[in-house]
C-alpha positions in Angstrom: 0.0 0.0 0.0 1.3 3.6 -0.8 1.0 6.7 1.0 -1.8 9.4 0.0 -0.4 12.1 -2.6 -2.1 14.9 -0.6 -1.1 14.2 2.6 2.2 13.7 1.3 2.2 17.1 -0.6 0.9 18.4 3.0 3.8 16.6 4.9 6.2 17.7 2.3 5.4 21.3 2.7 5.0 21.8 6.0 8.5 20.1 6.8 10.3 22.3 4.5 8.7 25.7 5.8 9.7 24.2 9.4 13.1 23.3 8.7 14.0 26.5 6.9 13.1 28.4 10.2 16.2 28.9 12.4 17.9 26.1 14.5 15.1 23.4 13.6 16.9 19.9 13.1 15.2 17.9 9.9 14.3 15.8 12.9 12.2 18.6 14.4 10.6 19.5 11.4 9.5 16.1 10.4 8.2 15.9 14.6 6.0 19.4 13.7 4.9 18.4 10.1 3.4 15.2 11.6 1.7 17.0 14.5 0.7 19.7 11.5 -1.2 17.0 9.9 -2.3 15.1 13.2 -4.7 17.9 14.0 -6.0 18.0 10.8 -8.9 16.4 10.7 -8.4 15.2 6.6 -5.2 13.5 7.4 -5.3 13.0 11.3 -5.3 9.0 11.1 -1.5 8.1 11.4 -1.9 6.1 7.9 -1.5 9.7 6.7 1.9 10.9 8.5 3.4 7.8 10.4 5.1 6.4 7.4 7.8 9.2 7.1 10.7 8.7 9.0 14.2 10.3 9.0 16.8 8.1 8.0 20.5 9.2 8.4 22.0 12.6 9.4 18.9 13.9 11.4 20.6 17.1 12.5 
C-alpha cells in the first residue's frame, strides 16, 4: 500500500517551511509536520503521517 499524494504534498510542505526556520533539526521538522497533519482532521489518522521517518544525518 502507498502513501496518499495529498497528505504527502501536505507533509512535504509543512517540513520544508519548518526546517528553513532557524535552528530546527530535519528531525524537528519532520516531529512538527506530523503534529501539522495530526490535527487536521483530513489527514489525522496516522496512515496519513506515520510512514515518514528520518533516515541518516537527522541534525
Amino acid at each position: 500500500v502507498s502513501v496518499n499524494d495529498e497528505s504527502t504534498a501536505e507533509l512535504m510542505g509543512q517540513f520544508y517551511q519548518e526546517f528553513t526556520q532557524q535552528n530546527v533539526t530535519k528531525a524537528e521538522a519532520l516531529r512538527r509536520a506530523q503534529l501539522t497533519l495530526l490535527k487536521n482532521d483530513q489527514f489525522s489518522h496516522p496512515y496519513y503521517w506515520a510512514p515518514f521517518v528520518i533516515i541518516g544525518d537527522w541534525r
